[in-house]
Backbone as XML, in Angstrom:
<?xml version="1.0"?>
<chain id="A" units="angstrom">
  <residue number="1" name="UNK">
    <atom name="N" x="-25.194" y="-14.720" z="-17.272"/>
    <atom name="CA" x="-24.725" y="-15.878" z="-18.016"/>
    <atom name="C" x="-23.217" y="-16.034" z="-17.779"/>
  </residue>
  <residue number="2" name="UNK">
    <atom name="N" x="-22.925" y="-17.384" z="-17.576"/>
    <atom name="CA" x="-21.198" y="-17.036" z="-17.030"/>
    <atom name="C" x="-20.494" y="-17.546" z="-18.098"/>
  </residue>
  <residue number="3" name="UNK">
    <atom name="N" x="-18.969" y="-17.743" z="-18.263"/>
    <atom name="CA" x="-18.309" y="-17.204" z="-19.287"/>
    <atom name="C" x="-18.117" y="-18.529" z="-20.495"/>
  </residue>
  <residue number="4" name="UNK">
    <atom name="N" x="-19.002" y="-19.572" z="-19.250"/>
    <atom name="CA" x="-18.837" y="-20.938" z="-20.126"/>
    <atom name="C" x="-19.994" y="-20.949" z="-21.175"/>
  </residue>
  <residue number="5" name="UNK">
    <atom name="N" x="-21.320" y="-20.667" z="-20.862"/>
    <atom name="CA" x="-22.530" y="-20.577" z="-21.270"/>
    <atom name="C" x="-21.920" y="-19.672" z="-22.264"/>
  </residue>
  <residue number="6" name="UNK">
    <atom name="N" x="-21.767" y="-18.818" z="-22.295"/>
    <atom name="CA" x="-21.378" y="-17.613" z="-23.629"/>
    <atom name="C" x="-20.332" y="-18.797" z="-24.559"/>
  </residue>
  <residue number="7" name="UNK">
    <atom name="N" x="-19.238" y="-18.886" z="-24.321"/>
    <atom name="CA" x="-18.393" y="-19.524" z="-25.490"/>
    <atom name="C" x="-19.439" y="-21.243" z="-25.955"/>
  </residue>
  <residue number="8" name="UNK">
    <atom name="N" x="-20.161" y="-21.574" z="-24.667"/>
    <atom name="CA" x="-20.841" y="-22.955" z="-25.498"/>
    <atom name="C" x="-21.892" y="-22.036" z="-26.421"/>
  </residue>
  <residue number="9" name="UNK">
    <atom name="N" x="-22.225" y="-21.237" z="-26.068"/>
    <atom name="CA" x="-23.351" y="-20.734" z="-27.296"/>
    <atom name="C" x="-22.576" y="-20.114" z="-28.752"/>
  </residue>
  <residue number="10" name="UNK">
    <atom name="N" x="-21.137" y="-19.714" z="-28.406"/>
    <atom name="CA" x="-20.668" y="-19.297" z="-29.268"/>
    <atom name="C" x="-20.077" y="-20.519" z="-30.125"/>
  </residue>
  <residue number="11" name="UNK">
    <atom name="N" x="-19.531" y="-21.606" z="-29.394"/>
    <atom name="CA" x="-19.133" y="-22.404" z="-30.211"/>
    <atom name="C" x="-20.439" y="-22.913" z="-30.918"/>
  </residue>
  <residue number="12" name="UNK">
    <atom name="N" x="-21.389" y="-23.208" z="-30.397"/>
    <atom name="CA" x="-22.306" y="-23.858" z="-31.391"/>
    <atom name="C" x="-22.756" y="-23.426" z="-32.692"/>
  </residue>
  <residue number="13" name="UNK">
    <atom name="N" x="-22.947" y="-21.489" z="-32.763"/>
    <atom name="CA" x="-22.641" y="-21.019" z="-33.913"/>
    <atom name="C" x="-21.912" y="-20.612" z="-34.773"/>
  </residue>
  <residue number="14" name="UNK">
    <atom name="N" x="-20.897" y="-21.206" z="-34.673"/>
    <atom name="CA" x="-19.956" y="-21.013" z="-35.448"/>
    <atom name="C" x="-19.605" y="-22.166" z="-36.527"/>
  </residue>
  <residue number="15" name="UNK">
    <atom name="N" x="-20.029" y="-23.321" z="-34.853"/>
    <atom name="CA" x="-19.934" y="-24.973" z="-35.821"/>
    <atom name="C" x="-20.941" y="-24.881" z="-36.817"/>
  </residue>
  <residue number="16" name="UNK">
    <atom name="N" x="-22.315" y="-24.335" z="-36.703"/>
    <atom name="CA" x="-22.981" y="-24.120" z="-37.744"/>
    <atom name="C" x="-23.279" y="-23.393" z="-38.832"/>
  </residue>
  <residue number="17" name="UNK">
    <atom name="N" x="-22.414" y="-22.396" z="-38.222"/>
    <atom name="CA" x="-21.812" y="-21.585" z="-39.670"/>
    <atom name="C" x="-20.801" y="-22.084" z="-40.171"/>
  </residue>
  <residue number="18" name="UNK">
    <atom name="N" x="-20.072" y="-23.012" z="-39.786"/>
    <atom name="CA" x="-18.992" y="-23.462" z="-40.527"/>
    <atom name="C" x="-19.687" y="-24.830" z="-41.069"/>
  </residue>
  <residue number="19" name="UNK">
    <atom name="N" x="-19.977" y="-25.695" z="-40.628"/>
    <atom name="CA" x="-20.468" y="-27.087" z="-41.008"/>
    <atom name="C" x="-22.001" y="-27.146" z="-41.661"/>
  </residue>
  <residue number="20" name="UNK">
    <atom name="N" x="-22.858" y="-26.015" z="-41.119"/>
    <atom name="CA" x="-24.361" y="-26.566" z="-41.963"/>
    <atom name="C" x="-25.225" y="-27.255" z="-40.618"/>
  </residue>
  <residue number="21" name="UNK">
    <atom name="N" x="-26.244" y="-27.260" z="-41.403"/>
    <atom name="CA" x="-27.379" y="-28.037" z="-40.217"/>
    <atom name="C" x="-27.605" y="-29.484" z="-40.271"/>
  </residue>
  <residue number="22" name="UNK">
    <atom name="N" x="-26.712" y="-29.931" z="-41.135"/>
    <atom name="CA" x="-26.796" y="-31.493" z="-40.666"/>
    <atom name="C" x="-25.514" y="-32.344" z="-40.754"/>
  </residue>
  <residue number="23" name="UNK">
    <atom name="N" x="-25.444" y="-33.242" z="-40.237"/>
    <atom name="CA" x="-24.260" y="-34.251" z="-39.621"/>
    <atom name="C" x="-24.581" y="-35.519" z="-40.209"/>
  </residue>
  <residue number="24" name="UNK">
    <atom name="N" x="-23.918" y="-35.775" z="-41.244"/>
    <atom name="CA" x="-24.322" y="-37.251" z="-41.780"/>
    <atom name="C" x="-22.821" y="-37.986" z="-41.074"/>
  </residue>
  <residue number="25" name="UNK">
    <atom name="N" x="-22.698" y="-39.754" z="-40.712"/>
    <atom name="CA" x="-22.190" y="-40.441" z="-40.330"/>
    <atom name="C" x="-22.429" y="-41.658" z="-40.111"/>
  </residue>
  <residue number="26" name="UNK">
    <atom name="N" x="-21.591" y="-42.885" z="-41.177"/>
    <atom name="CA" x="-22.243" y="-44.223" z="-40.925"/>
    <atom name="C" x="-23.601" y="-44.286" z="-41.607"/>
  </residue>
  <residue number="27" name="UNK">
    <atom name="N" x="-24.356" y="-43.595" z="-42.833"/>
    <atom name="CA" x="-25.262" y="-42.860" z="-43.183"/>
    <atom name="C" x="-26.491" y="-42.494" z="-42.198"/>
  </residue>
  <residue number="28" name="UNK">
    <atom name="N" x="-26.163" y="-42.251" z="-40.796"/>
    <atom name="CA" x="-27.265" y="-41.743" z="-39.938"/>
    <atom name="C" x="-27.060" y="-39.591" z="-40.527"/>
  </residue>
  <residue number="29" name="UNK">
    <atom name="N" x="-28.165" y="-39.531" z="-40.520"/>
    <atom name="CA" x="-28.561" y="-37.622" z="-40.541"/>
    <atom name="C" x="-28.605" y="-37.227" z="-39.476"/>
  </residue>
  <residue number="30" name="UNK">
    <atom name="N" x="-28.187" y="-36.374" z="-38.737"/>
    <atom name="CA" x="-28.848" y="-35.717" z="-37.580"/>
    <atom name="C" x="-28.821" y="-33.726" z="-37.900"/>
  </residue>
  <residue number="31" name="UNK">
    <atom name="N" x="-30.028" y="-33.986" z="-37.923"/>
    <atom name="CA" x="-30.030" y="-32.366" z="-38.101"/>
    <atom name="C" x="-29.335" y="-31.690" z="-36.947"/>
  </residue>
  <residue number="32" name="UNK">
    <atom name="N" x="-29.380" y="-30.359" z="-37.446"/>
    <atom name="CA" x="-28.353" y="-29.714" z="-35.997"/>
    <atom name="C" x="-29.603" y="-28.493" z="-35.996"/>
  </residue>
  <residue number="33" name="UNK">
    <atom name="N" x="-29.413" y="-27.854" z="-34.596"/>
    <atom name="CA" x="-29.843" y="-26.515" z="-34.586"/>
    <atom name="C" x="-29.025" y="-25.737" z="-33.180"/>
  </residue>
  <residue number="34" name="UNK">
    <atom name="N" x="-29.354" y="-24.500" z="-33.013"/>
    <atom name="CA" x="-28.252" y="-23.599" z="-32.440"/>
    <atom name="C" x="-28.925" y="-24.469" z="-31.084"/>
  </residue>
  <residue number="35" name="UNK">
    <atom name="N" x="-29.911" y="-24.615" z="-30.362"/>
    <atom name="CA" x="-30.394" y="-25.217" z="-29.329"/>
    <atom name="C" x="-30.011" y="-26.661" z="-29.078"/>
  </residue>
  <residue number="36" name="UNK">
    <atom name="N" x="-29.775" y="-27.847" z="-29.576"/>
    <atom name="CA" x="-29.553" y="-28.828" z="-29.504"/>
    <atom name="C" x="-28.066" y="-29.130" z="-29.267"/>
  </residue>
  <residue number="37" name="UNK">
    <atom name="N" x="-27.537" y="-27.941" z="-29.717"/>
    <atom name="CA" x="-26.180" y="-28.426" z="-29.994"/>
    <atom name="C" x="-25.410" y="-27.612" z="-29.044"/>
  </residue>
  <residue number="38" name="UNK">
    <atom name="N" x="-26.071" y="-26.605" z="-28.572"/>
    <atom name="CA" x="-25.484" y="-26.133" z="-27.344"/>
    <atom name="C" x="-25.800" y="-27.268" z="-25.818"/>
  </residue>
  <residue number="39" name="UNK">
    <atom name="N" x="-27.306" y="-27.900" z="-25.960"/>
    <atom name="CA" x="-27.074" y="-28.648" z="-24.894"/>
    <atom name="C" x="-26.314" y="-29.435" z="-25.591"/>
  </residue>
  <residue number="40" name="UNK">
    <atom name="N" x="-25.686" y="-30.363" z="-26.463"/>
    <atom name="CA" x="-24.982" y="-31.401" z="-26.471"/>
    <atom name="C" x="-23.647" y="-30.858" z="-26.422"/>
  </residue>
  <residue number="41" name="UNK">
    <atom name="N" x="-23.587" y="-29.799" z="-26.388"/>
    <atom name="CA" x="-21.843" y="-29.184" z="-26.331"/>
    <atom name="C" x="-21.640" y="-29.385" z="-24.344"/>
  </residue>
  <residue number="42" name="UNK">
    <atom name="N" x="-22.767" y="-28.699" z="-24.148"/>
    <atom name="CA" x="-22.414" y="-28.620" z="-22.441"/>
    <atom name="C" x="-22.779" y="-29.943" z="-21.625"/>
  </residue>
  <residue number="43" name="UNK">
    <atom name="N" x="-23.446" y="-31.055" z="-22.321"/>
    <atom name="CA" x="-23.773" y="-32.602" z="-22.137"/>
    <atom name="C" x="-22.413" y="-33.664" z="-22.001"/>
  </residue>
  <residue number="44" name="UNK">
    <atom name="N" x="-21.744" y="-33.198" z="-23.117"/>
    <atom name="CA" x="-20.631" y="-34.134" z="-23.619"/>
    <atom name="C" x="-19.240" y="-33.478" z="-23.436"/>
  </residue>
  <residue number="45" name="UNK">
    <atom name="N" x="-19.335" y="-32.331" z="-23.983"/>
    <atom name="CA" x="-18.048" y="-31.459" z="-23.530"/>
    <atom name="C" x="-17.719" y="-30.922" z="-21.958"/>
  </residue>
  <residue number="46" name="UNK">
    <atom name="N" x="-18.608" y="-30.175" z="-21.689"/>
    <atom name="CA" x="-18.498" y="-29.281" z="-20.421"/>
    <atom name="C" x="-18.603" y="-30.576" z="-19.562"/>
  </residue>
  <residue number="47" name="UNK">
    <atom name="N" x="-19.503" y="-31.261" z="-19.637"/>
    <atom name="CA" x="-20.364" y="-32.413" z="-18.466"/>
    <atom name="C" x="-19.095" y="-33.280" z="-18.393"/>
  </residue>
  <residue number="48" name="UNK">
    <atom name="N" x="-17.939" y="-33.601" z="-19.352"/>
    <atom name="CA" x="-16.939" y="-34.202" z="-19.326"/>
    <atom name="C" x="-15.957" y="-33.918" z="-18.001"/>
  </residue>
  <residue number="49" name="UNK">
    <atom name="N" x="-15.879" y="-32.735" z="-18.747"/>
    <atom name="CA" x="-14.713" y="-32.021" z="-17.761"/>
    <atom name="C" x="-15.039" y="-31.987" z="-16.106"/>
  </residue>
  <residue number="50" name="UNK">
    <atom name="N" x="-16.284" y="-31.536" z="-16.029"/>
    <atom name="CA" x="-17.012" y="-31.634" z="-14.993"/>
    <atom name="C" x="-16.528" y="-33.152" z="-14.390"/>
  </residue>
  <residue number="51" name="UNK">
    <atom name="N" x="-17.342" y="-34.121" z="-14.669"/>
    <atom name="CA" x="-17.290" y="-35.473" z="-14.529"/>
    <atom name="C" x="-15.993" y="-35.751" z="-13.991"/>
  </residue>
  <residue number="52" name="UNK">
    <atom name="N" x="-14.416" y="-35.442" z="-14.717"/>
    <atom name="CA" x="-13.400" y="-36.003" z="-14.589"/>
    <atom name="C" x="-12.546" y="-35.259" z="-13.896"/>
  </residue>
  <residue number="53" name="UNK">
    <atom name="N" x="-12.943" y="-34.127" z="-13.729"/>
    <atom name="CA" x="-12.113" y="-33.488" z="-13.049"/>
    <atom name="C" x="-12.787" y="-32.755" z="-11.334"/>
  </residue>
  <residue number="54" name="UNK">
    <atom name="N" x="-14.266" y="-32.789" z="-11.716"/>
    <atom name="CA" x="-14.919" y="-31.832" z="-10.378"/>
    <atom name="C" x="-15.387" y="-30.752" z="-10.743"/>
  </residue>
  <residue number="55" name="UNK">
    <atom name="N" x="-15.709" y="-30.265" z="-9.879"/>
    <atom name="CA" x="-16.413" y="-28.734" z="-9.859"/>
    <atom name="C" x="-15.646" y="-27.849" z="-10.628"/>
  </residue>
  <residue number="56" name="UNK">
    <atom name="N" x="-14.426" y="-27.381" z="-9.745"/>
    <atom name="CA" x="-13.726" y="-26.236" z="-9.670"/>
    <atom name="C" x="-12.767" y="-26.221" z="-11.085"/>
  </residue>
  <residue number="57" name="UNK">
    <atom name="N" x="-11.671" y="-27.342" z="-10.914"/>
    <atom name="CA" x="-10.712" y="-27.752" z="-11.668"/>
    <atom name="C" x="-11.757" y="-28.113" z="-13.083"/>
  </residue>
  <residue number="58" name="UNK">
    <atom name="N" x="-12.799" y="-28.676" z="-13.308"/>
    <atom name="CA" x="-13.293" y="-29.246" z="-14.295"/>
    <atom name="C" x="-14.112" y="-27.938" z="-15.020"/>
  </residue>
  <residue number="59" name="UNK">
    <atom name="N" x="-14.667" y="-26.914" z="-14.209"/>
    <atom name="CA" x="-15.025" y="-25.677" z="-14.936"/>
    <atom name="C" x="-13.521" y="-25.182" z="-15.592"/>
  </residue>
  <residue number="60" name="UNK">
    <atom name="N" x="-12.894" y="-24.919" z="-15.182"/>
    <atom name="CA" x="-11.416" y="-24.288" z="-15.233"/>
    <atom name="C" x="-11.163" y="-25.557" z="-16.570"/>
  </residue>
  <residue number="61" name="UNK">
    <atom name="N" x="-10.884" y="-26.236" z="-16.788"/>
    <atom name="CA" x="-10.729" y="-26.625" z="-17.565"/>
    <atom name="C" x="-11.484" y="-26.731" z="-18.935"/>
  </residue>
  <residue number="62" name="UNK">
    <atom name="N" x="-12.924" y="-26.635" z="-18.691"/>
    <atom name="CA" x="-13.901" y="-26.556" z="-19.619"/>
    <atom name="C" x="-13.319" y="-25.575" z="-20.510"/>
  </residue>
  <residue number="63" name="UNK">
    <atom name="N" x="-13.817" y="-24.197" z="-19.552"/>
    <atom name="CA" x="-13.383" y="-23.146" z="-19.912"/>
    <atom name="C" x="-11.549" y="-22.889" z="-21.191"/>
  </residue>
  <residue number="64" name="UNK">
    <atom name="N" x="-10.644" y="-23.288" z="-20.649"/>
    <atom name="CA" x="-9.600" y="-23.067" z="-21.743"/>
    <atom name="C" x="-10.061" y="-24.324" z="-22.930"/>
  </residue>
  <residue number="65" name="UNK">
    <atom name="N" x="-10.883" y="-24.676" z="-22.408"/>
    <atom name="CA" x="-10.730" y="-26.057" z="-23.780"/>
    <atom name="C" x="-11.881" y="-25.071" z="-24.912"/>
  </residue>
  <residue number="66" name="UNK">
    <atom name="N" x="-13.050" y="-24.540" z="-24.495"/>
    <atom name="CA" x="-13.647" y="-23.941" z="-25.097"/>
    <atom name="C" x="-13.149" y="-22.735" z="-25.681"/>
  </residue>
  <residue number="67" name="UNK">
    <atom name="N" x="-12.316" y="-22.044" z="-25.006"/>
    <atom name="CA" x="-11.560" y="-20.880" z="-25.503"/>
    <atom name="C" x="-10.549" y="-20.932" z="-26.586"/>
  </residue>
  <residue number="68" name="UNK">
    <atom name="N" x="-10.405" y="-22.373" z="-26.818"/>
    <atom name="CA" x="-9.686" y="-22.865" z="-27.624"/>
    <atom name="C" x="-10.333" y="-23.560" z="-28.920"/>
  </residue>
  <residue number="69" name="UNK">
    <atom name="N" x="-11.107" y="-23.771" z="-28.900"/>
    <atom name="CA" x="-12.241" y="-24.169" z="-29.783"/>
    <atom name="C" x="-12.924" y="-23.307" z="-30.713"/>
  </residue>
  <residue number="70" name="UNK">
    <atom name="N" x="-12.988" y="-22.137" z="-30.076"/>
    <atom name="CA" x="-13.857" y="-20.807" z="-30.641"/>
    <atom name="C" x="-12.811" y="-19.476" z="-30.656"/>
  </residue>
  <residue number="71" name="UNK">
    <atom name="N" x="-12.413" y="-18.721" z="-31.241"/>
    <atom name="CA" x="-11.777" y="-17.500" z="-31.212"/>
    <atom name="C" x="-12.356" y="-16.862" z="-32.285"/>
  </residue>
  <residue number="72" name="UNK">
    <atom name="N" x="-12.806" y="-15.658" z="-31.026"/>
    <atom name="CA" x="-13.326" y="-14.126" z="-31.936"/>
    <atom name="C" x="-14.909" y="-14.724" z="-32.840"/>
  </residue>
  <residue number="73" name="UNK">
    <atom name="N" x="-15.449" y="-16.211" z="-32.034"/>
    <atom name="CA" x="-16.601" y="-16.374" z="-33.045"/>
    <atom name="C" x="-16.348" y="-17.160" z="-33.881"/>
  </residue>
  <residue number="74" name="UNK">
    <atom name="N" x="-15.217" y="-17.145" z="-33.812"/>
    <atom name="CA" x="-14.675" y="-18.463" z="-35.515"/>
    <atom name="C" x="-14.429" y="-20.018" z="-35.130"/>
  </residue>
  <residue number="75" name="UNK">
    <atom name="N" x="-15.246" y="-20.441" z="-35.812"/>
    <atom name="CA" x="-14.880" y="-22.135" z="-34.924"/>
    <atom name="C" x="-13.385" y="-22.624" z="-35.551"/>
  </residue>
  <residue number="76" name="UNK">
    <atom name="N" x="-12.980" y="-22.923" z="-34.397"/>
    <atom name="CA" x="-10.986" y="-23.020" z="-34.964"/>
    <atom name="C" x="-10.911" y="-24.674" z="-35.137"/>
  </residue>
  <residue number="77" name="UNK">
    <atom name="N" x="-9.824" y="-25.119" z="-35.819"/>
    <atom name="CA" x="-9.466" y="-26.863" z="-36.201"/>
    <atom name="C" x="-9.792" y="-27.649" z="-35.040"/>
  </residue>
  <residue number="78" name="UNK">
    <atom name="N" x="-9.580" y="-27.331" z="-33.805"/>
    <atom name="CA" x="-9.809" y="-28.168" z="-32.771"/>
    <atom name="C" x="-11.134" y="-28.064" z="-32.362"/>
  </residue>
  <residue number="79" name="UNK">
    <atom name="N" x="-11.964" y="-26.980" z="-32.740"/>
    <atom name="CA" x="-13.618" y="-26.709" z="-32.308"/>
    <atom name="C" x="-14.085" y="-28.077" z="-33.192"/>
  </residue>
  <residue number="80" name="UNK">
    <atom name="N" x="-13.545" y="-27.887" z="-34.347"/>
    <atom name="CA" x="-14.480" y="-28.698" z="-35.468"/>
    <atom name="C" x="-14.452" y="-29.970" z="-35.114"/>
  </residue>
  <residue number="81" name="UNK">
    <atom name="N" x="-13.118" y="-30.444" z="-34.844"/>
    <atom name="CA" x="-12.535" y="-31.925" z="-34.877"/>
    <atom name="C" x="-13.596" y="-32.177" z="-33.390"/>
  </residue>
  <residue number="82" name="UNK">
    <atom name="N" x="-13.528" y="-31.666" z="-32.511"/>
    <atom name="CA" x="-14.078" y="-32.391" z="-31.041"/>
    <atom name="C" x="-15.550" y="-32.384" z="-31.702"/>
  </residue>
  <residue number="83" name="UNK">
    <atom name="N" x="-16.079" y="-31.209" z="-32.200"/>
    <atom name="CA" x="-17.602" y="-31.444" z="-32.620"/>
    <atom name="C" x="-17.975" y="-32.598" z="-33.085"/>
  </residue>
  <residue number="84" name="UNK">
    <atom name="N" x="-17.019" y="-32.684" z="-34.388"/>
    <atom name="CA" x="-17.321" y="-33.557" z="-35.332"/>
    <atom name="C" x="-17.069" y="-35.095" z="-35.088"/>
  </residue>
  <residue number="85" name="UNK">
    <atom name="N" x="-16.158" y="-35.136" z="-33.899"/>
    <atom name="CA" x="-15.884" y="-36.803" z="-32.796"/>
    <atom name="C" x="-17.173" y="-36.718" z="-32.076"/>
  </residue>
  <residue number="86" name="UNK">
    <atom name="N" x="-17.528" y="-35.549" z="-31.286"/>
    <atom name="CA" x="-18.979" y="-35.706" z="-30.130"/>
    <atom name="C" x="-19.966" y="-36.207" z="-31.456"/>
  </residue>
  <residue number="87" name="UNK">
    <atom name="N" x="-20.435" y="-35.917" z="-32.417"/>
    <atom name="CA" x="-21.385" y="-36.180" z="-33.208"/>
    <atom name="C" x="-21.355" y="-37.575" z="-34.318"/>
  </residue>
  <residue number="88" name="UNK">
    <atom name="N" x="-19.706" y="-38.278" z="-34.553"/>
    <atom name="CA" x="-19.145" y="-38.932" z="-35.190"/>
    <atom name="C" x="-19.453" y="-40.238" z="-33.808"/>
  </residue>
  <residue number="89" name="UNK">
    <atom name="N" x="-19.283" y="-40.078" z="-32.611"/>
    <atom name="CA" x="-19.618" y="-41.137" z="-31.584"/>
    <atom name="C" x="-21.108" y="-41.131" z="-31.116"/>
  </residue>
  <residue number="90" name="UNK">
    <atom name="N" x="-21.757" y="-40.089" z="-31.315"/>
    <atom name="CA" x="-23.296" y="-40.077" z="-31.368"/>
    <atom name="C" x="-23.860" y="-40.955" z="-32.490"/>
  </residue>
  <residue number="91" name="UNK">
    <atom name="N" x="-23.236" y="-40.622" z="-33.978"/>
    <atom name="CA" x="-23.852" y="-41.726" z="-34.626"/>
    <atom name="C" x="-23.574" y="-43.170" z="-35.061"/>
  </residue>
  <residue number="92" name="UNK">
    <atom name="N" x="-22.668" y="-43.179" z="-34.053"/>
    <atom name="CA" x="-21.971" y="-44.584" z="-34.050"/>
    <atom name="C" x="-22.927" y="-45.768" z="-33.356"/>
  </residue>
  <residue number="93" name="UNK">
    <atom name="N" x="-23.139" y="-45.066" z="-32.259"/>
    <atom name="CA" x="-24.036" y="-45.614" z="-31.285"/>
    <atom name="C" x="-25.549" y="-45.869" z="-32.183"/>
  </residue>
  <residue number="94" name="UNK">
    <atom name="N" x="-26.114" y="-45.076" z="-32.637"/>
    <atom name="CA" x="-27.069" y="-44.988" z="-33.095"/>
    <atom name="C" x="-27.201" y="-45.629" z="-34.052"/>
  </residue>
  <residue number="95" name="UNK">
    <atom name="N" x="-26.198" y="-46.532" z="-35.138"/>
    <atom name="CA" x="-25.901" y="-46.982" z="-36.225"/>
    <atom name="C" x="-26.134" y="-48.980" z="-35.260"/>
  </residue>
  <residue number="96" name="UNK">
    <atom name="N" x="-25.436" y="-48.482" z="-34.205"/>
    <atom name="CA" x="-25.158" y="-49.550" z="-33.327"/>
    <atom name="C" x="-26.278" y="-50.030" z="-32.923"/>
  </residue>
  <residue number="97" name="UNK">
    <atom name="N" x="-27.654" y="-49.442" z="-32.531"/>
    <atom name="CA" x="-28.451" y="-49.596" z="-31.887"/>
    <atom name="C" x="-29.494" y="-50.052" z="-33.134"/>
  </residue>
  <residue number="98" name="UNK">
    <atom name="N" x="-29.523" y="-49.774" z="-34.444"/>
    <atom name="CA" x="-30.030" y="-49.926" z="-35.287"/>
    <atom name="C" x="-29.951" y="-51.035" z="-35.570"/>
  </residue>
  <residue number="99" name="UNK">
    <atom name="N" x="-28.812" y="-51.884" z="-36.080"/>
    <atom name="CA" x="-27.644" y="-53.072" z="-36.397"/>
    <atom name="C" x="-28.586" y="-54.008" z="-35.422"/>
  </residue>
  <residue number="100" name="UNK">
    <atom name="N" x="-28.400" y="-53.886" z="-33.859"/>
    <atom name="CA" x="-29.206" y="-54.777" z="-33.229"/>
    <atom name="C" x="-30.833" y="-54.466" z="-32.991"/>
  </residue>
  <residue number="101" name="UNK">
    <atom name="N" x="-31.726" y="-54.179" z="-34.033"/>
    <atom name="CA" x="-32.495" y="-54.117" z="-34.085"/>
    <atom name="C" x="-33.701" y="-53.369" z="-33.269"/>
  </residue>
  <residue number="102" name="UNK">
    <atom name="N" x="-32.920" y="-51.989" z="-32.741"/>
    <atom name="CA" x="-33.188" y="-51.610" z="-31.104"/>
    <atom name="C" x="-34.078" y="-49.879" z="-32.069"/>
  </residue>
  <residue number="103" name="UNK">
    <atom name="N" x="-34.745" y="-49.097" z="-31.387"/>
    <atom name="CA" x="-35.429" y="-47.765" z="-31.398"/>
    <atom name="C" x="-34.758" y="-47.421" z="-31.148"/>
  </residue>
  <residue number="104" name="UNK">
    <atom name="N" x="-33.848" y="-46.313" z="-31.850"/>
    <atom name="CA" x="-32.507" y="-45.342" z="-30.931"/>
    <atom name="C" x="-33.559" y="-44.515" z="-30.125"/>
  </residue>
  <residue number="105" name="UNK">
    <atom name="N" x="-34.831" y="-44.157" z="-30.585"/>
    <atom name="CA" x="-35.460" y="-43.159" z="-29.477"/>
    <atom name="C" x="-35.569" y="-43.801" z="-28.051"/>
  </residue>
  <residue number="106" name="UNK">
    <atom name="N" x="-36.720" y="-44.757" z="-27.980"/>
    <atom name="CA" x="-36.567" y="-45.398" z="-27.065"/>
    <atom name="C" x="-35.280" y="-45.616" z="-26.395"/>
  </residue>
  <residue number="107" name="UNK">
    <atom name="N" x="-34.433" y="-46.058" z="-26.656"/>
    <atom name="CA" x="-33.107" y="-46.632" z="-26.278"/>
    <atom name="C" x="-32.485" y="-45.032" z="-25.804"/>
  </residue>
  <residue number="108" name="UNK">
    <atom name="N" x="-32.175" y="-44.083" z="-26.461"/>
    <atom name="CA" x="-31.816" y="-42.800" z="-25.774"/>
    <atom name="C" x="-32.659" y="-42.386" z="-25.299"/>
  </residue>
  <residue number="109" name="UNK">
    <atom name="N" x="-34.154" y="-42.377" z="-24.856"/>
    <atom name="CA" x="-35.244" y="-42.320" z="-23.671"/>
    <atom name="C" x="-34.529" y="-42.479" z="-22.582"/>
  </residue>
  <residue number="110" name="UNK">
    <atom name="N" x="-34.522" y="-44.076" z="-22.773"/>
    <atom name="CA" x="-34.167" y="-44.572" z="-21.473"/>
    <atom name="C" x="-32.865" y="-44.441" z="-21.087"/>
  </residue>
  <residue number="111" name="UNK">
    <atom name="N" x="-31.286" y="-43.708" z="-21.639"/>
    <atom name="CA" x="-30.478" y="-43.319" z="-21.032"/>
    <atom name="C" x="-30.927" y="-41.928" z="-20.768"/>
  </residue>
  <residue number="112" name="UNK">
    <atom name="N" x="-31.497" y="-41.529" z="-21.313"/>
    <atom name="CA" x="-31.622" y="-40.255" z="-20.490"/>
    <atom name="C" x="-32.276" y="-40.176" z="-18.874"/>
  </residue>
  <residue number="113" name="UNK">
    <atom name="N" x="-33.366" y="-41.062" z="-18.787"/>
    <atom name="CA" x="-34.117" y="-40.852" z="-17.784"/>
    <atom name="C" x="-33.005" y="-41.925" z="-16.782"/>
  </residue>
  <residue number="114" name="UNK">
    <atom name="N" x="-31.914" y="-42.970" z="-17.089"/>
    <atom name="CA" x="-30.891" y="-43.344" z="-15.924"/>
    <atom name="C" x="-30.408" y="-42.418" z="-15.272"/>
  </residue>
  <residue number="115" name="UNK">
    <atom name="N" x="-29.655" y="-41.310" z="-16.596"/>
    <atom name="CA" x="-28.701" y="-40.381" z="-16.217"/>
    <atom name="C" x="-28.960" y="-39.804" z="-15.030"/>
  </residue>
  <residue number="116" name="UNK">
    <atom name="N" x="-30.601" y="-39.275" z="-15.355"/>
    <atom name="CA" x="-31.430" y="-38.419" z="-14.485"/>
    <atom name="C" x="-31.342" y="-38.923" z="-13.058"/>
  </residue>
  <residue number="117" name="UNK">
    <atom name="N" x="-31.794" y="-40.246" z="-12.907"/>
    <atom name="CA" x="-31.596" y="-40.730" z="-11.636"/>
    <atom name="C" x="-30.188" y="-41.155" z="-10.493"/>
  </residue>
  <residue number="118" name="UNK">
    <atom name="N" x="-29.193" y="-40.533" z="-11.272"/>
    <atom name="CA" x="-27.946" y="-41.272" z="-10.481"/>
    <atom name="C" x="-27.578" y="-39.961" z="-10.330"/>
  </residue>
</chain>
């Protein structure tokens, strides 16, 4: 397991020992669990860095941003705040998709299966 996979698993429990298993916002719920939220840590966070920076430079960067997020296991002010924006813009959308009368399932179906293809 390499050193990113360890701190995304670590940050995710910590956010949930610190925050609880659910995320209210815009009154959408989204339950949390240690599995979901590690892929959405390495989806939105890691996949970021990746995305904007590349391979090399964008692991390297993942990496201190996560190291910075989590210390010794403890989710630190900046772990919480990025969580709580990745999950605060998750239910924005979803509030959004509601508003225009849309299935957020369906509707995140089908970004998922774009993503997949490009």
């Amino acid at each position: 397991m390499t050193e990113i996979n360890k701190l995304v698993e670590l940050l995710a429990q910590a956010y949930l020992a610190a925050r609880g298993n659910v995320f209210t916002h815009l009154g959408i719920q989204l339950p949390l669990a240690a599995e979901s939220l590690t892929m959405a840590i390495h989806n939105s966070i890691v996949g970021a860095h990746l995305e904007n920076a590349g391979a090399q430079q964008g692991q390297a960067d993942a990496l201190l941003m996560l190291r910075h997020m989590v210390v010794n296991g403890t989710l630190t002010p900046l772990g919480a705040l990025v969580v709580d924006q990745m999950y605060c813009a998750f239910c924005a959308d979803v509030h959004q998709m509601l508003e225009e009368g849309k299935d957020p399932v369906v509707e995140l179906a089908s970004e998922s299966k774009r993503r997949a293809m490009q």
